[in-house]
N, C-alpha and C positions, 0 to 999 in steps of 0.2 A: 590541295589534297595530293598526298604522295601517290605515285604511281602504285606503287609495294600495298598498300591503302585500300585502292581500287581495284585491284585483282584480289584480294581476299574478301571484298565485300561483293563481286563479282562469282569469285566460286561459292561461296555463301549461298548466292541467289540462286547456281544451278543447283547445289546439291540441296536448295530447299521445293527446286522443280521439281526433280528426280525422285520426291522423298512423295510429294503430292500425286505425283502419275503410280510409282509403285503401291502407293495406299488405295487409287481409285482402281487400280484393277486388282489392287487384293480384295478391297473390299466389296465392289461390287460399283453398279451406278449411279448411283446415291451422291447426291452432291451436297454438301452440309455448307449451310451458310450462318453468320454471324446471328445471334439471337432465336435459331432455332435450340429445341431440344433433340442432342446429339440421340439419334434411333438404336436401339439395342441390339449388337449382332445376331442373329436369329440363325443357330444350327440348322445344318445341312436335315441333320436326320431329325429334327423338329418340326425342318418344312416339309417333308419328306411325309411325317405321319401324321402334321395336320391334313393335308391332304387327300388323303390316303383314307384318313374317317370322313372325310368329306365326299370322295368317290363311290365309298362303302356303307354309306348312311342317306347320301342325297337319291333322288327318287323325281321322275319325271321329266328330266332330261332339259336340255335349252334354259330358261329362262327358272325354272324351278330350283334349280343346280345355283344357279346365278347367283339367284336368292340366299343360299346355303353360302355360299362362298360370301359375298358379301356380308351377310349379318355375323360369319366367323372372322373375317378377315381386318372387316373397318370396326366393326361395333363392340366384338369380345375382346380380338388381340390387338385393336390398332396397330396393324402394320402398313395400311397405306389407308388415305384420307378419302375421306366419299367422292372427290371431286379425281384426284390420283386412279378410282376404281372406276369412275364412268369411261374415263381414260383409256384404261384399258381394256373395258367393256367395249367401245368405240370402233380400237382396233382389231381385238377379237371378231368383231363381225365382217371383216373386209374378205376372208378367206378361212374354208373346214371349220368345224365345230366350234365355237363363239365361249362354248364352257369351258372346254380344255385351253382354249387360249388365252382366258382369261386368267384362268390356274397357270401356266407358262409365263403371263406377265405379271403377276402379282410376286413370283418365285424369283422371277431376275430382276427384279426393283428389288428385294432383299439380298439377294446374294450373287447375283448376274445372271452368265451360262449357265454354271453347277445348281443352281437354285430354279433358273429354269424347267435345268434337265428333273431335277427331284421333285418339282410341282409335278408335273406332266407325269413321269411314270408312277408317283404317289396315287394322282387320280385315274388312269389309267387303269391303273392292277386289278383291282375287286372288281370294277367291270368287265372285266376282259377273263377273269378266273370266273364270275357267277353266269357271263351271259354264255358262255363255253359249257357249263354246265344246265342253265337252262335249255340252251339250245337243244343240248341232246334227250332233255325231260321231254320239252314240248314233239321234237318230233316221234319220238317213241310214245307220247301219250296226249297228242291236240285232239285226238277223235272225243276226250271224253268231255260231256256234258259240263261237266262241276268244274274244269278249269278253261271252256269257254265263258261260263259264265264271270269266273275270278276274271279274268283278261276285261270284260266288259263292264265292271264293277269300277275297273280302275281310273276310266277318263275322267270319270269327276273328279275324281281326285288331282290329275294331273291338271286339271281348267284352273282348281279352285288355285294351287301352286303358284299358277302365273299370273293369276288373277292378284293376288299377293304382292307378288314380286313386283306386279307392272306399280298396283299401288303403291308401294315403299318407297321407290326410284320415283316416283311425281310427286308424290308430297316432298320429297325435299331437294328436286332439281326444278319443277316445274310452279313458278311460282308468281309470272304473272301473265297478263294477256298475252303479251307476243308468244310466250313459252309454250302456252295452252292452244294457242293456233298451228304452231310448228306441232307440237304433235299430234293435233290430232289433224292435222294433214299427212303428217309422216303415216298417221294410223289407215286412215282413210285411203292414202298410197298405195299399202302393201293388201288391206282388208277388201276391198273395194274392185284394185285398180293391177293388181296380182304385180305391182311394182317389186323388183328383187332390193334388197338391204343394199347393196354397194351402192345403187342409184340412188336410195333416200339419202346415204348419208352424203355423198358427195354434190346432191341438193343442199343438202341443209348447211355444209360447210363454207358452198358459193353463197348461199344468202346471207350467212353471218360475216363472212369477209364484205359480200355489199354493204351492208350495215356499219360497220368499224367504216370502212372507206367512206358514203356517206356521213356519218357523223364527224368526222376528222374533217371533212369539207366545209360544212358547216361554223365549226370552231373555227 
């Protein structure tokens, strides 16, 4: 092979690198592999105002929210995969508010930073404009009877939410004994045992690397 040969089949190959890094931070970080279905760019201001009805609509806060985001997010628009949202659920619980981080991760697995940043203040906004305006209802009028009782009306509602939520997420991650032991030790942990979330999960992360290392030994 010619020298002349191998320098052109050589720059070939960087400017087929350069072409790959400039796509991956244009597009976000998404890494597309052979025999997927290539995922559909998803506008800024689409992620922006799915959100945005989801911060404006969802009701009960934590895991109720969760709910909302998940059945919009994997089941209406397929934009990430039930196992891609535990995912992110996962890490959202490691530090602040587990909902909004979860809207943060779900925003930059589509579009990166920018996608991100438009999850977040998407969900953000209508909370932050109605709890601003609540605020100043309830302290100019918590004395009256008729909106302590609204206020006390509301937990069931917020129980049955997560009650929900927590069902939807076991039926289709929790599906045999070992699965059903982990959690409800996990449950039992935090119900029980006033265990905080970062300590269950980085339990539960050391017992499943035992396991994979265990079985590996095994074979």
């Amino acid at each position: 092979m010619s020298k002349t040969v191998q320098e052109n089949r050589l720059r070939s190959c960087n400017d087929f690198a350069k072409a790959a890094v400039f796509t991956l931070a244009r597009e976000g970080p998404f890494c597309y592999k052979p025999g997927m279905e290539q995922p559909r760019r998803v506008p800024l201001r689409e992620i922006f105002r799915v959100f945005f009805m989801i911060g404006a609509t969802g009701f009960g806060g934590g895991m109720a929210i969760v709910s909302l985001i998940e059945r919009t997010c994997v089941h209406n628009r397929k934009w990430v995969t039930q196992d891609e949202f535990m995912h992110g659920l996962a890490f959202g619980q490691i530090l602040g508010p587990f909902s909004l981080n979860t809207s943060t991760f779900v925003g930059y697995y589509l579009r990166g930073v920018a996608g991100g940043v438009a999850a977040a203040v998407g969900f953000i906004a209508p909370s932050f404009c109605l709890i601003s305006l609540l605020s100043w209802l309830y302290f100019r009028f918590h004395e009256l009877p008729q909106l302590q009782s609204a206020l006390k009306g509301t937990n069931p509602v917020v129980i049955a939410l997560i009650v929900v939520a927590a069902a939807g997420m076991a039926k289709s991650k929790v599906r045999n004994p070992r699965s059903w032991l982990m959690a409800l030790a996990a449950f039992a942990a935090a119900a029980l045992f006033n265990v905080g979330a970062l300590a269950i999960l980085a339990a539960a992360a050391a017992w499943s690397l035992v396991q994979v290392w265990y079985a590996r030994l095994q074979n």
